[in-house]
MDAnalysis code that builds the backbone (N, CA, C; Angstrom):
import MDAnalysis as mda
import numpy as np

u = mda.Universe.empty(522, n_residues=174, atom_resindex=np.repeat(np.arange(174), 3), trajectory=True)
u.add_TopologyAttr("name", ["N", "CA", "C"] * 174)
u.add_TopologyAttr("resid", np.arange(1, 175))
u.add_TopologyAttr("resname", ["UNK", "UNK", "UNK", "UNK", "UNK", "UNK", "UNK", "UNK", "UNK", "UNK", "UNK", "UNK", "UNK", "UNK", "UNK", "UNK", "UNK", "UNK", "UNK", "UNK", "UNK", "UNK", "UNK", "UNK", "UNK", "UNK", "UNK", "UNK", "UNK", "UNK", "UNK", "UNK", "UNK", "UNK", "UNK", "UNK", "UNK", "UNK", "UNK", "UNK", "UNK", "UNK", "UNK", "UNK", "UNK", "UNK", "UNK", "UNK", "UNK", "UNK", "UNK", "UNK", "UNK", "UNK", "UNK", "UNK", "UNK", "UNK", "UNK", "UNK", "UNK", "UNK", "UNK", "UNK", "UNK", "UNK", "UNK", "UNK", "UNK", "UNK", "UNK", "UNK", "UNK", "UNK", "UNK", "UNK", "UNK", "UNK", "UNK", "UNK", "UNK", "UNK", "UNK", "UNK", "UNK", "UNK", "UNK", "UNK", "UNK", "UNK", "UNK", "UNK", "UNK", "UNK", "UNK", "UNK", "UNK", "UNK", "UNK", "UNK", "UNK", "UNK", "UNK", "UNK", "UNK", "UNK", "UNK", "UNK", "UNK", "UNK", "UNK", "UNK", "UNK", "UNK", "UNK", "UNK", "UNK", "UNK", "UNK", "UNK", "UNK", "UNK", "UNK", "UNK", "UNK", "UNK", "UNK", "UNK", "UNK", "UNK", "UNK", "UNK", "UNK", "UNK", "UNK", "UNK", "UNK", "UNK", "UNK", "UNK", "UNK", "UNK", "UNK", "UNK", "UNK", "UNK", "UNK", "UNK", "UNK", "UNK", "UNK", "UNK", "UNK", "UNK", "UNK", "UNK", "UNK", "UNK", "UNK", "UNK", "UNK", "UNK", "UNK", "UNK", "UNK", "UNK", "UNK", "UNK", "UNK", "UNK", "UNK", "UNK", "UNK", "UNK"])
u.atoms.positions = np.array([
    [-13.362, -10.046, 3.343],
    [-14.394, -9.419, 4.146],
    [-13.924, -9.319, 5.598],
    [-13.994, -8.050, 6.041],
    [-13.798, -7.885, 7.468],
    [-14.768, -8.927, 8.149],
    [-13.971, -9.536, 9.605],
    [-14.526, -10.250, 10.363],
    [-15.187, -9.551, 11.425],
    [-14.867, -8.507, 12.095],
    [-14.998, -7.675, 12.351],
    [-16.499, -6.686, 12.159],
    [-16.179, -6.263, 11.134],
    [-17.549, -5.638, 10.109],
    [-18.226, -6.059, 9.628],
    [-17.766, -6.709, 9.163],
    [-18.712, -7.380, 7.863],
    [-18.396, -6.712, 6.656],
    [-17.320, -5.724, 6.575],
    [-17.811, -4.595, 5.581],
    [-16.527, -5.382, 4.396],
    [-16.399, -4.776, 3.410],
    [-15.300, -5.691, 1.833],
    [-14.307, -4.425, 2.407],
    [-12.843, -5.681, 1.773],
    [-11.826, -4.674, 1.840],
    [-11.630, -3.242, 0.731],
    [-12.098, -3.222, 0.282],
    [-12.291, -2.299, -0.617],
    [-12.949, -1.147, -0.659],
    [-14.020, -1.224, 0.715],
    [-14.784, -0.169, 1.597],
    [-13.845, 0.519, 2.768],
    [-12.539, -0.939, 3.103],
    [-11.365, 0.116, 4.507],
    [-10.775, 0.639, 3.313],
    [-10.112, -0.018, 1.693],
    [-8.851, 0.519, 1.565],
    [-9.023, 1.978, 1.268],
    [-10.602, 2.477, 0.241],
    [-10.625, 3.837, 0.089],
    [-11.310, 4.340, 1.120],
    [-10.851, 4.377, 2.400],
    [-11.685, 5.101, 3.347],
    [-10.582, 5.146, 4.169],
    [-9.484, 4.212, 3.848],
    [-8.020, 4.602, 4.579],
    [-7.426, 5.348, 3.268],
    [-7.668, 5.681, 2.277],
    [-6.969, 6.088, 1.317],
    [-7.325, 7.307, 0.821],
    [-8.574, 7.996, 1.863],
    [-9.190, 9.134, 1.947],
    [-8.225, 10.333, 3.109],
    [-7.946, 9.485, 4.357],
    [-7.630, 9.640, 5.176],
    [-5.858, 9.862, 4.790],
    [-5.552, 8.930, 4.152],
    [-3.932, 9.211, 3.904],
    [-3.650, 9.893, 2.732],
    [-4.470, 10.472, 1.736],
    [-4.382, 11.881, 1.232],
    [-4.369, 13.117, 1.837],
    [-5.391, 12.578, 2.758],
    [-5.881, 14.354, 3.778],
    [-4.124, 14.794, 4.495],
    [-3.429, 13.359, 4.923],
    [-1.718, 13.425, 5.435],
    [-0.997, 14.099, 4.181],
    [-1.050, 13.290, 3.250],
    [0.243, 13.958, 2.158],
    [-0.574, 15.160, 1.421],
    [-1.400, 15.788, 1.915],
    [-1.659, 16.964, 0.964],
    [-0.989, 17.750, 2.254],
    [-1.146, 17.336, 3.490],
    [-1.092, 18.293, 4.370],
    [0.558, 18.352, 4.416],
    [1.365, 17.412, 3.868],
    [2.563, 17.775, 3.938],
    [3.590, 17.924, 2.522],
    [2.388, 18.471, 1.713],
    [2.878, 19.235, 0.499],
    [3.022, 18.403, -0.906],
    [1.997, 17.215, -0.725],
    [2.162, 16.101, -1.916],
    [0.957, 16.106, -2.922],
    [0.973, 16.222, -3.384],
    [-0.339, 16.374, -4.322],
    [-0.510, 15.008, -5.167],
    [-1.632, 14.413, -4.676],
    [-2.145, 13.005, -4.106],
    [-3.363, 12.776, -5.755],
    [-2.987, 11.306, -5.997],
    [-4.059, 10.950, -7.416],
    [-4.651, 9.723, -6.902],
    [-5.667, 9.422, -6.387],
    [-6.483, 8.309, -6.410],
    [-7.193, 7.591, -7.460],
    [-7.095, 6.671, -7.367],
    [-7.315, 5.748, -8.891],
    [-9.443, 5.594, -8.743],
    [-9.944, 5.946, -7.540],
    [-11.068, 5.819, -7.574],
    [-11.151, 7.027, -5.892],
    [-12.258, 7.267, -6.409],
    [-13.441, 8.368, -5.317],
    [-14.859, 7.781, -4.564],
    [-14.766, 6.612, -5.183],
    [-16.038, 6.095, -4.531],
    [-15.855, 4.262, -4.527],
    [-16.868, 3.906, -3.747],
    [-15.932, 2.273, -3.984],
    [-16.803, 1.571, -5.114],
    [-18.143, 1.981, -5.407],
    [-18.679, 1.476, -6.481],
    [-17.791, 1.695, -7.750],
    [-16.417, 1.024, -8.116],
    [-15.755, 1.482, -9.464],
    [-15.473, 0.218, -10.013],
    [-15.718, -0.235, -11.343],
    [-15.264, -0.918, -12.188],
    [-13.969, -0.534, -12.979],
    [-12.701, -1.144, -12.167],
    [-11.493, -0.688, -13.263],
    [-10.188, -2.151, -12.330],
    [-10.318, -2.632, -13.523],
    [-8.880, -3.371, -13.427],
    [-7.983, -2.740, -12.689],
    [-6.590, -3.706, -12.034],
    [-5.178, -3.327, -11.480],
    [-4.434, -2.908, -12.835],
    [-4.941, -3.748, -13.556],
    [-3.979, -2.668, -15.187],
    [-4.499, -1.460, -15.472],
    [-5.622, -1.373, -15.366],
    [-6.258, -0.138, -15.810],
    [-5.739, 1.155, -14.673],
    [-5.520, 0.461, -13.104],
    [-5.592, 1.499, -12.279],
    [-3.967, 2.002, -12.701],
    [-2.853, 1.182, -12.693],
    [-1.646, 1.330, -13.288],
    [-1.266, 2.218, -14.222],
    [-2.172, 2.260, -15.319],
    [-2.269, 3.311, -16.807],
    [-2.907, 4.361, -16.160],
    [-3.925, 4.458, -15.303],
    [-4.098, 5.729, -14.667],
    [-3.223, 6.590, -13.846],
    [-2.836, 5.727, -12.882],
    [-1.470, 6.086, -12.459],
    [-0.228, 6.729, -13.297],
    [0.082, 6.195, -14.274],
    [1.030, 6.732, -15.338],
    [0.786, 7.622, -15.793],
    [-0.842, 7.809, -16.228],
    [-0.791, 8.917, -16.815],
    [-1.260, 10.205, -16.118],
    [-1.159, 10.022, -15.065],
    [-1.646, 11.471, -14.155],
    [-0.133, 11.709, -13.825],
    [1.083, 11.093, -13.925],
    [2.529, 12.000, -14.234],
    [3.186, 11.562, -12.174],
    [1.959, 11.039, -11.782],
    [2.889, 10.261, -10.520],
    [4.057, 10.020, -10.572],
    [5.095, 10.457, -9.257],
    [6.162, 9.964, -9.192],
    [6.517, 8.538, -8.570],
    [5.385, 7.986, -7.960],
    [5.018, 6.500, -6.984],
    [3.721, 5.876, -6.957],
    [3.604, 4.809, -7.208],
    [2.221, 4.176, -6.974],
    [2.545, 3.484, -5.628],
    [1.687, 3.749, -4.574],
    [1.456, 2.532, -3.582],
    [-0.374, 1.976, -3.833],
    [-0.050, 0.797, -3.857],
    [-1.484, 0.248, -3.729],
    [-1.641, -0.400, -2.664],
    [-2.885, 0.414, -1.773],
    [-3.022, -0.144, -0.320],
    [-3.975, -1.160, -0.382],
    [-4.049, -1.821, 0.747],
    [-4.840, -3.337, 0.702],
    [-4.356, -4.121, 2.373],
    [-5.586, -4.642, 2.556],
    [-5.606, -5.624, 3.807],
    [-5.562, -6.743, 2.955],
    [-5.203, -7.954, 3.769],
    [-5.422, -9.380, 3.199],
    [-6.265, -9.726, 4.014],
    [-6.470, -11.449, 4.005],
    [-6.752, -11.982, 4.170],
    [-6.282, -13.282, 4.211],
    [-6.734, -14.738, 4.789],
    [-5.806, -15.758, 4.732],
    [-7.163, -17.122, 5.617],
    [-7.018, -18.268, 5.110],
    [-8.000, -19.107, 5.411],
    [-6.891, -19.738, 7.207],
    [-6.004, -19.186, 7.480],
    [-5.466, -19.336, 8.616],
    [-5.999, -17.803, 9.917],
    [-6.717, -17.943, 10.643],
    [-7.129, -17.072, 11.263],
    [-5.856, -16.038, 11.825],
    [-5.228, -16.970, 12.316],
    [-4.465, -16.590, 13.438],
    [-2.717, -15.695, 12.100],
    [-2.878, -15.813, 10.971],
    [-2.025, -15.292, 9.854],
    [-2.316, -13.719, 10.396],
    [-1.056, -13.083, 10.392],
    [-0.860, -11.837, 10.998],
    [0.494, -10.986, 10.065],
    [0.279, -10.177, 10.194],
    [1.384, -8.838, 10.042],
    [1.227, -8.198, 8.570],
    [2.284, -6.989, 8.446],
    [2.369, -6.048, 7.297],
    [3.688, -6.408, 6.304],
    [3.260, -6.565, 5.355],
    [4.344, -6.970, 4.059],
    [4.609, -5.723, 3.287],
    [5.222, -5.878, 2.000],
    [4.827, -5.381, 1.566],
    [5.432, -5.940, -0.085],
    [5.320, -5.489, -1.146],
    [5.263, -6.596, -2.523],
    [5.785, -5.311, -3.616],
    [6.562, -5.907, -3.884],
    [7.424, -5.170, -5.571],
    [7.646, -6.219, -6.112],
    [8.091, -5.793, -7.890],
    [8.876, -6.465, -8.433],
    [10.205, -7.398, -8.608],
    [10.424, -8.281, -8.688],
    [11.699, -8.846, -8.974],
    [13.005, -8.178, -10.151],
    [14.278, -8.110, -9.860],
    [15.020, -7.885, -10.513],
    [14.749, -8.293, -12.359],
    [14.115, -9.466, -12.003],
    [14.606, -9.948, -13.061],
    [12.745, -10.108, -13.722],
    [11.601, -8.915, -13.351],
    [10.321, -8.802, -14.281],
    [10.811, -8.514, -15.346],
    [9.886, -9.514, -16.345],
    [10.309, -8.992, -17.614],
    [9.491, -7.438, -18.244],
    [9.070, -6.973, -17.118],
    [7.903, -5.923, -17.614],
    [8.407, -4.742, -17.032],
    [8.957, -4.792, -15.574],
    [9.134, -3.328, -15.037],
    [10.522, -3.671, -13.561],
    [11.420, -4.521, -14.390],
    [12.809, -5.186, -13.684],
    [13.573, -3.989, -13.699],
    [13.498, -2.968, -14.696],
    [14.194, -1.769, -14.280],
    [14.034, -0.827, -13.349],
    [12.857, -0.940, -13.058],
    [12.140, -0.414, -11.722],
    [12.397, -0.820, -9.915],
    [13.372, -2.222, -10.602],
    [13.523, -2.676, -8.834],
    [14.228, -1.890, -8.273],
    [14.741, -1.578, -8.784],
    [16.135, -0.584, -7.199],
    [15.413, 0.159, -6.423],
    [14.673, 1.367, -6.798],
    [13.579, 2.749, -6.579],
    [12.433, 1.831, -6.030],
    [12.186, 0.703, -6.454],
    [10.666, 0.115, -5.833],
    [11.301, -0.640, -4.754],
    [12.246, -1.135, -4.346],
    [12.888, -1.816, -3.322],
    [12.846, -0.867, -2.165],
    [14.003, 0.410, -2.819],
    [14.151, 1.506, -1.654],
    [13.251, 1.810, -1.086],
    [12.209, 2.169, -2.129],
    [10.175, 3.123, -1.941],
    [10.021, 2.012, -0.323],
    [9.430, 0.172, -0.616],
    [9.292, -0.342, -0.270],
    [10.150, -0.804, 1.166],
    [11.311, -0.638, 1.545],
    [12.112, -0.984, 2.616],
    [12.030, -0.242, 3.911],
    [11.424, 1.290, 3.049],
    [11.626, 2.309, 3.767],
    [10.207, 2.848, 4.878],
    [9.415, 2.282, 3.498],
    [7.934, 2.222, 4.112],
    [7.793, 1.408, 5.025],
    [8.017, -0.053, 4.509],
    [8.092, -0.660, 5.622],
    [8.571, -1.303, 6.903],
    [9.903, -0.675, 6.635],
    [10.989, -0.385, 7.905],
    [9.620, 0.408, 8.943],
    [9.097, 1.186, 8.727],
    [8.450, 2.845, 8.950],
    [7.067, 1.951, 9.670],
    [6.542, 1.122, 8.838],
    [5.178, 0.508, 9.128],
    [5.456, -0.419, 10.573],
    [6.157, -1.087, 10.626],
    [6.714, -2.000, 11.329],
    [7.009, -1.223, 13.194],
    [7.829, -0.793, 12.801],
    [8.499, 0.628, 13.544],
    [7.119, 1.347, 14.519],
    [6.656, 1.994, 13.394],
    [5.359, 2.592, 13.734],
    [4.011, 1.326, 14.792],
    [3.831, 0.537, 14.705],
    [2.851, -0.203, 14.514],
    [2.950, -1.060, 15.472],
    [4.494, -1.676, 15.501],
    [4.708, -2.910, 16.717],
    [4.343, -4.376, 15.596],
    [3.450, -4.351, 14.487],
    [3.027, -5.450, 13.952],
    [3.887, -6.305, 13.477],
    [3.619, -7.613, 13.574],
    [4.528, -8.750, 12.704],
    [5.322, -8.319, 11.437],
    [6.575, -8.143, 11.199],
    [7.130, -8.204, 9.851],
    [7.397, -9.199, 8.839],
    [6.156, -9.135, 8.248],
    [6.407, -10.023, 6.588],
    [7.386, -9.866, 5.472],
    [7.830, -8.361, 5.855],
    [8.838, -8.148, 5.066],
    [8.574, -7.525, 3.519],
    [9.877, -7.269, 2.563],
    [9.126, -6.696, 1.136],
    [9.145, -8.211, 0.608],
    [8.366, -8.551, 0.000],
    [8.215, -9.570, -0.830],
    [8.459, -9.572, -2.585],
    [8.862, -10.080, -3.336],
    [8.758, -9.728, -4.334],
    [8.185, -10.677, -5.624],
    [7.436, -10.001, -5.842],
    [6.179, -10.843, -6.776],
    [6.250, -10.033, -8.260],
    [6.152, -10.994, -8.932],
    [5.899, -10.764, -10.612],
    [4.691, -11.404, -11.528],
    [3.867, -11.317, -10.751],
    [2.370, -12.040, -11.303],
    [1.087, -11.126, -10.749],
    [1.665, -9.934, -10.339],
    [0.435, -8.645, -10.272],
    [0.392, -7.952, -10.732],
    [-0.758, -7.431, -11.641],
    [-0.832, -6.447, -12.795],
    [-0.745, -4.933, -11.893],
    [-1.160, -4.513, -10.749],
    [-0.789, -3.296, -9.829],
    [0.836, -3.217, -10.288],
    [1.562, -3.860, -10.445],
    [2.966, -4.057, -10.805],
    [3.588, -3.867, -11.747],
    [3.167, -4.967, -12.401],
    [3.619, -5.108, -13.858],
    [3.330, -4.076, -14.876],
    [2.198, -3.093, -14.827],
    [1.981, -2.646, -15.819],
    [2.115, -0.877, -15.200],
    [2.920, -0.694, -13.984],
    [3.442, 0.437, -13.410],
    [4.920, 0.631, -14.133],
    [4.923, 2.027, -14.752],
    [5.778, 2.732, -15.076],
    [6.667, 3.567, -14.207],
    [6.202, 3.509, -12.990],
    [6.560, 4.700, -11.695],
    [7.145, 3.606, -10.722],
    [7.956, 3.508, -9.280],
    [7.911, 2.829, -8.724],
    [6.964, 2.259, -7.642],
    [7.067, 1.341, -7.991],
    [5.439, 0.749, -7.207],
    [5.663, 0.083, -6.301],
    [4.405, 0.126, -4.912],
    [4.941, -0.787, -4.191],
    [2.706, -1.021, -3.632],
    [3.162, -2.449, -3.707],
    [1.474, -2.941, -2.764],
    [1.749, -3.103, -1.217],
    [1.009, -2.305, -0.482],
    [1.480, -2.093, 1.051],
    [-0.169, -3.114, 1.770],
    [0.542, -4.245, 1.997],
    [-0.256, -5.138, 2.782],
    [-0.645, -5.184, 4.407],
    [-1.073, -4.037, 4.816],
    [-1.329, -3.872, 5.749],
    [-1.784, -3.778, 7.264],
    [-2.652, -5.608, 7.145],
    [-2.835, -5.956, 8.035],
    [-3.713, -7.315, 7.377],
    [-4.490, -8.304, 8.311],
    [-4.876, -9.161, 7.838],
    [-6.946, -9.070, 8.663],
    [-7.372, -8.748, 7.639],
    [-9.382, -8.724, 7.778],
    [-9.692, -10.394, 8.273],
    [-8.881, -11.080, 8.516],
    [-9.172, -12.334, 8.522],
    [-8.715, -13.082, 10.128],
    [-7.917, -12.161, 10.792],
    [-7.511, -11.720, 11.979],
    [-7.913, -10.868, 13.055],
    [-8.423, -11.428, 14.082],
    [-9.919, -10.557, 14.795],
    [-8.929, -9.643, 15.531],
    [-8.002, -9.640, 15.729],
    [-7.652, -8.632, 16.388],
    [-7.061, -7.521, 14.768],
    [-5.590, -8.016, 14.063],
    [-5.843, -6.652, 13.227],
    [-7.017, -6.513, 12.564],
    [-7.921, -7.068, 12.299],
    [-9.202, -6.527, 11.375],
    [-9.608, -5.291, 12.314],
    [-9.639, -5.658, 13.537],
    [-9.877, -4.530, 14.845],
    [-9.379, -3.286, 14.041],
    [-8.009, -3.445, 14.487],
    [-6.882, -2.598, 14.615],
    [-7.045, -1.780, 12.413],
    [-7.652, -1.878, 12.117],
    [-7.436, -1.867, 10.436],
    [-8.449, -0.631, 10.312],
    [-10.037, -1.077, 11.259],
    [-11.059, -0.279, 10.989],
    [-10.709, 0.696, 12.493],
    [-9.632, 0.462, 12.983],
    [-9.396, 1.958, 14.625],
    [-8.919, 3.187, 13.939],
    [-9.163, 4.568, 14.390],
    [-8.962, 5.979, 13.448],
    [-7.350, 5.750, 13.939],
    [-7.461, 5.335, 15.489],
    [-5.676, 5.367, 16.059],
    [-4.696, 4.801, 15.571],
    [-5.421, 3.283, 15.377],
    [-4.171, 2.776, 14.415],
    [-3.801, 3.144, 13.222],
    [-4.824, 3.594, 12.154],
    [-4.566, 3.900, 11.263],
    [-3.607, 5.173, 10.992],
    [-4.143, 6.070, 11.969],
    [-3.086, 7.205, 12.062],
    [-1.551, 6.804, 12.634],
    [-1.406, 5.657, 12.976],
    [-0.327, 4.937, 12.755],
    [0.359, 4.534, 11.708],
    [-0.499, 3.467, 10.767],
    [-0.334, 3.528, 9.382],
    [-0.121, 5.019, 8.595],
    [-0.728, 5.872, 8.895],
    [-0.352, 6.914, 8.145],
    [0.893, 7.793, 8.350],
    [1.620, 7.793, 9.520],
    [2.384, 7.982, 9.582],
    [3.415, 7.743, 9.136],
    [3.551, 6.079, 9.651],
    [4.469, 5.178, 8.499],
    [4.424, 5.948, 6.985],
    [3.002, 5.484, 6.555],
    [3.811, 5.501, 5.237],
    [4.498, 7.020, 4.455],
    [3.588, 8.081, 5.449],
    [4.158, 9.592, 5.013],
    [5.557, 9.886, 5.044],
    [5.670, 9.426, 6.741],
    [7.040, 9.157, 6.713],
    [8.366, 8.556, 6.009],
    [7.628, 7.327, 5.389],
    [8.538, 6.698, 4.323],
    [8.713, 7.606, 2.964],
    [7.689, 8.103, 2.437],
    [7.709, 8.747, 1.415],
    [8.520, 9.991, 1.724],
    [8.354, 10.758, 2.595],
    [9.449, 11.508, 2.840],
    [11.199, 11.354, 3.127],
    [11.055, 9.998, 3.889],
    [12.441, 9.675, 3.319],
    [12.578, 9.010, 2.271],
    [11.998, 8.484, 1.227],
    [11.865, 8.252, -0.204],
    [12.578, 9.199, -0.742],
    [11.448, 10.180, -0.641],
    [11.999, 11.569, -1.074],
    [13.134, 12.377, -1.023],
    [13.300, 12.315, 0.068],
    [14.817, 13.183, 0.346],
    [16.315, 12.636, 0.168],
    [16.418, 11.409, 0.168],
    [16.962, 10.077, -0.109],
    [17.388, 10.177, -1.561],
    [16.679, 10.870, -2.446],
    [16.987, 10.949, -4.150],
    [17.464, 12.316, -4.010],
    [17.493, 12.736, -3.386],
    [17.576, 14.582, -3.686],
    [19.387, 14.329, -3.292],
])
């Protein structure tokens, strides 16, 4: 819960995830959201199989944290390990996706670097067929980024980053 607002992270992530479609349509990406409204009942596995099957070339799953340390700060970001037994073939492309973004986020932002992390105990992950990456974006639990999470400015910061990354994602394979 934003400290800030009061409002659930799940009210910034699709309302930043409204906002960073309106970017990649505008620069020629044709964008699948796993939900349109925040009242949705659907699992991280379920959102994953949706993802797959709308023929995506990338899943990012956006998200603020949180942390029972106030003063816990900066942008991470989380893939798979080499060695998942579920989607380990996926690290190279989810590493790159991920390094690039958040080289980009970092860059963009000025914020603390957490770095890519790599985790094998999230179903956003594990059950992605595409390369995936969870982009941790700031911390709701932190009075200043919780600030900075719900600002149109910063975010158009964040959005930059990550368009930007995806475009060198993109061009990077070509």
């Amino acid at each position: 819960t934003s400290v800030t607002t009061g409002k659930r992270e799940y009210e910034w992530s699709l309302q930043f995830a409204k906002r960073l479609e309106k970017e990649l349509i505008a620069r020629g990406y044709e964008v699948v959201l796993t939900r349109e409204e925040a009242d949705v009942k659907i699992s991280n596995a379920e959102r994953a199989k949706f993802v797959n099957e709308s023929g995506a070339e990338v899943y990012l799953s956006l998200q603020a944290d949180a942390a029972s340390n106030v003063d816990a700060k900066g942008i991470y970001t989380q893939i798979p390990s080499q060695s998942n037994p579920f989607v380990g073939s996926l690290y190279s492309d989810c590493k790159r996706l991920a390094k690039v973004i958040q080289n980009n986020l970092i860059n963009e932002t000025g914020s603390k670097d957490r770095g890519v992390q790599e985790i094998d105990k999230v179903a956003t992950i594990n059950y992605s067929e595409v390369p995936v990456a969870v982009l941790q974006l700031g911390f709701m639990s932190n009075k200043e980024e919780d600030t900075n999470l719900w600002s149109e400015e910063y975010q158009d910061k964040l959005i930059k980053a990550i368009c930007d990354g995806i475009d060198t994602y993109f061009r990077e394979q070509q």
